[in-house]
C-alpha positions, -999 to +999 in steps of 0.1 A: -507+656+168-494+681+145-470+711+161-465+743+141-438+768+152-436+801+134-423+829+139-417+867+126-384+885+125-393+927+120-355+939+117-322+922+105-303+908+131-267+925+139-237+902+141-240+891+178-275+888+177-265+870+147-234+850+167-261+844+195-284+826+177-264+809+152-241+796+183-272+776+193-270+748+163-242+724+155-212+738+141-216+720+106-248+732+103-235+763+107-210+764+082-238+749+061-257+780+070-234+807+061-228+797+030-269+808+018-250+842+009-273+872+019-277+883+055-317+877+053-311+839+040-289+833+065-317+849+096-342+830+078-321+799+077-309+800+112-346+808+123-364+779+108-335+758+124-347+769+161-384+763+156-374+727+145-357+728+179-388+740+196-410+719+175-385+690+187-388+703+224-428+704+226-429+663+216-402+657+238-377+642+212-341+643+222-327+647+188-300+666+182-294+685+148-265+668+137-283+637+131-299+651+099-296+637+069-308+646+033-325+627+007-321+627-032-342+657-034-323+674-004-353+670+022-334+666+055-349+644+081-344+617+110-335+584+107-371+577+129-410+583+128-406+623+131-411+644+102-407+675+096-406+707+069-403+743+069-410+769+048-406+808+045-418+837+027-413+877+037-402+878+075-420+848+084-404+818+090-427+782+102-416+747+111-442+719+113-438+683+126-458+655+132-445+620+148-472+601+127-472+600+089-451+627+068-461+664+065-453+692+043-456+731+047-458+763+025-459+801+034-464+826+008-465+865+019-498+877-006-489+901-031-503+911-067-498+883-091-497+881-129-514+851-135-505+847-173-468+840-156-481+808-141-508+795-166-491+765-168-488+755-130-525+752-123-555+724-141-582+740-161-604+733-126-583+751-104-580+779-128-616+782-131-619+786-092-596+813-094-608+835-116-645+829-104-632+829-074-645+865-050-606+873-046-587+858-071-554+864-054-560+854-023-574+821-040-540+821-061-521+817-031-545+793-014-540+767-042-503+775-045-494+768-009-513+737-012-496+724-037-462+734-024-473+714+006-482+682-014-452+682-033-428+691+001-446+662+019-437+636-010-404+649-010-401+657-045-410+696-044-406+711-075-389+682-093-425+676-102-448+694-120-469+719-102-501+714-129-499+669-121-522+675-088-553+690-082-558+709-051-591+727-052-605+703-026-590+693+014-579+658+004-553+652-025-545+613-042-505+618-058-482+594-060-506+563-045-508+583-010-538+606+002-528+638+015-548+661+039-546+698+033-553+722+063-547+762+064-520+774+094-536+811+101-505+833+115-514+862+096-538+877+080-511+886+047-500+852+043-514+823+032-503+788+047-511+756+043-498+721+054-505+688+037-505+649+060-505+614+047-524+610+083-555+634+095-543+652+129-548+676+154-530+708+146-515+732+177-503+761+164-475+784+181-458+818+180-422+822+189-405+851+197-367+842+183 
């Protein structure tokens, strides 16, 4: 089973709503936290911390945030079978775990796009579905969440080149793993995707932080 938490924040949080939910994670972590800089990195910080603690809550794992650690490429995860990413884009924050395989998530807010600004982070093929594509944008953002996916469930993100993986169709081969790509639908002006070594069962889930 695969659990996705996401949520939406619609105004900037004062400083005790702020203190409230910041309060809630280890103190280290918070410290961590604060120094993101702007007020909306931090909210956005501290919110995709929660829905890992909810995402934690609904598979019943009694983990504790302190026990994260970080790999080379400054993934954090457990020292167990539990993985986990999360990802962000506008005011929508989502957290996605899975206690079988490893998992990677990406959520981009839809906007208009200059394509000639990213002709080198697509193949020729996914290019090709783009433009031919009935919305091109939309079709942008499709491919570019799956690949942020692929490359956030390796671990590598973008220490590797975006244009090495083809994801025009649901299953991906890179770096001698198969990964499955599946849309997350939380709103209709974002596009999100998450990518599994193992095929699962999604549940899907709005918070209200």
């Amino acid at each position: 089973m695969i659990i996705c938490c996401h949520t939406e924040f619609t105004k900037p949080w004062n400083s005790d709503e702020l203190l409230e939910n910041i309060s809630q994670l280890p103190l280290a972590l918070q410290v961590k936290i604060l120094r993101k800089g702007g007020p909306k990195n931090i909210q956005l910080s501290v919110c995709g911390k929660l829905l890992l603690m909810q995402v934690l809550k609904k598979f019943g794992l009694d983990l504790s945030l302190d026990y994260m650690e970080y790999d080379a490429f400054h993934r954090p995860y457990f020292n167990n079978d539990f993985d986990f990413n999360i990802s962000h884009s506008g005011n929508r924050v989502i957290c996605c775990g899975t206690t079988n395989g490893k998992i990677g998530v990406d959520v981009e807010l839809i906007k208009p796009i200059n394509f000639n600004d990213y002709t080198d982070y697509f193949t020729k093929n996914e290019w090709d579905k783009i433009l031919n594509a009935a919305n091109p944008n939309i079709t942008f953002y499709k491919f570019w969440t799956r690949k942020e996916a692929v490359l956030k469930a390796a671990g590598t993100g973008f220490y590797m080149p975006l244009q090495e993986i083809d994801v025009s169709d649901e299953n991906v081969v890179y770096n001698n793993y198969i990964y499955h790509l599946s849309e997350v639908k939380i709103d209709g002006c974002y596009q999100c995707h998450i990518a599994t070594t193992v095929k699962q069962n999604i549940e899907v889930m709005n918070i209200i932080l």
